[in-house]
C-alpha positions as CSV (number, residue, x, y, z in Angstrom):
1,X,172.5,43.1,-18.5
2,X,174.4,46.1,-19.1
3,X,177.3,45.7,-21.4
4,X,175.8,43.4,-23.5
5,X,174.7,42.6,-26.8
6,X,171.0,40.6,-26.8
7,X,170.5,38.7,-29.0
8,X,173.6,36.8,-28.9
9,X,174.3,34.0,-31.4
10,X,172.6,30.5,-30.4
11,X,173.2,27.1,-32.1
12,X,171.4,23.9,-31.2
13,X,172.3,19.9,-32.1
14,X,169.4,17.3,-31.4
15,X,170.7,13.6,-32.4
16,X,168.7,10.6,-32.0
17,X,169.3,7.1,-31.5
18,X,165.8,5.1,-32.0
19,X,168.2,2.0,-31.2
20,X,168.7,3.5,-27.8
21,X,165.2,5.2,-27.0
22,X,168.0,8.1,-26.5
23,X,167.8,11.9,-27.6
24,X,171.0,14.3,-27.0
25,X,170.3,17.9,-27.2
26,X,173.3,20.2,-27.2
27,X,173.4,24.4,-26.8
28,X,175.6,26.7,-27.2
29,X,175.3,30.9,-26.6
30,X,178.1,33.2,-27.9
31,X,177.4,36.3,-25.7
32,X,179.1,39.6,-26.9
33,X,179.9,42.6,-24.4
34,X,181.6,45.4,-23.8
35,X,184.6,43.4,-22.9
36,X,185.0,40.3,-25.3
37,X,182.6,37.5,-25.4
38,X,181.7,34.8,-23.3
39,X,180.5,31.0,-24.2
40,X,177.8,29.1,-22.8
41,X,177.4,25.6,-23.7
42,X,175.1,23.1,-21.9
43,X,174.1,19.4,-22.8
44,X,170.9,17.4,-21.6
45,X,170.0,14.0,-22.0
46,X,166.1,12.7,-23.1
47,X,164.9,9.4,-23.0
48,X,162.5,8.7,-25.4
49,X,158.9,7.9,-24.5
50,X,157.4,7.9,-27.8
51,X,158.5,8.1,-31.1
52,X,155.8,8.1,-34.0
53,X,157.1,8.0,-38.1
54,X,156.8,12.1,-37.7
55,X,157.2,13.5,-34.1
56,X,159.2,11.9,-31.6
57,X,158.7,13.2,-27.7
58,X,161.5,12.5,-25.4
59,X,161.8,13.8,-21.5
60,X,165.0,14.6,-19.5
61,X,163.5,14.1,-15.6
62,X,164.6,16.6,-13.1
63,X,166.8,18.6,-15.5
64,X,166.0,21.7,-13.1
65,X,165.0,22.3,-10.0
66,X,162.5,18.9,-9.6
67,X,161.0,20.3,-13.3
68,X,160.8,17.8,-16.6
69,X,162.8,19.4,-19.7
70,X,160.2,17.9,-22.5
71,X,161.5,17.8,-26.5
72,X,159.3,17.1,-28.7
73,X,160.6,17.1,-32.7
74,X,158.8,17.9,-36.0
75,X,160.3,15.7,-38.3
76,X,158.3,16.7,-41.2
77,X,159.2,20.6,-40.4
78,X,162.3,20.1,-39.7
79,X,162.1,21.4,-36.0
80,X,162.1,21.3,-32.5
81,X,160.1,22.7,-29.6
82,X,161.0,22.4,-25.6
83,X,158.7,22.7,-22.6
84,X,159.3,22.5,-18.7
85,X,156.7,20.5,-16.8
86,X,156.6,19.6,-12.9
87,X,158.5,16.6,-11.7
88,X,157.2,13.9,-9.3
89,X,158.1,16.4,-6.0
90,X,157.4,19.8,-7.4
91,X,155.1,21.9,-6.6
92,X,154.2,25.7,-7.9
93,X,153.4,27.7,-10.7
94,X,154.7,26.8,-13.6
95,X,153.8,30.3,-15.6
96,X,156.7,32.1,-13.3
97,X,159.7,31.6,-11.5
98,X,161.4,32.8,-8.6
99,X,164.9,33.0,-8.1
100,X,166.7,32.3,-5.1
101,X,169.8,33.3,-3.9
102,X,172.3,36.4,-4.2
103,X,171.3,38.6,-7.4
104,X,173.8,38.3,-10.1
């Protein structure tokens, strides 16, 4: 967007509780502009539905738009990589996305 500064500065928290079959993943964005900077922040919420000695996989159902926020953590590496996958009720191409609504 104009005005601003990509790539921004990211920072992400994971914590687990095996106890709970919970993960907690939290994000923040500091975006810089023209103008100041703005904060983003968002939390999500995973139960886990398996966790092995080196890679637990937890889901967070319909975290957007009918679609499955997947998080599935490297232990050994010390490392985290998220995928979307369709929901019960969603249907579509899951390679692109179309945005609805009044352009920002």
């Amino acid at each position: 967007m104009a005005g601003y500064e990509p790539p921004g500065t990211n920072a992400v928290e994971i914590r687990c509780v095996r106890a709970q079959n919970t993960c907690t993943e939290t994000y923040a964005s500091l975006l810089q502009h023209d103008t100041g900077l703005d904060l983003v922040a968002e939390v999500f919420s995973y139960e886990v539905i398996s966790w092995s000695e080196t890679q637990p996989e937890a889901v967070a159902k319909s975290a957007m738009a009918g679609r499955h926020r997947v998080l599935y953590i490297d232990l050994i590496g010390q490392g985290a990589t998220m995928k979307w996958l369709p929901g019960e009720d969603c249907e579509g191409d899951m390679t692109a996305a179309v945005l609805v609504g009044d352009p920002v």
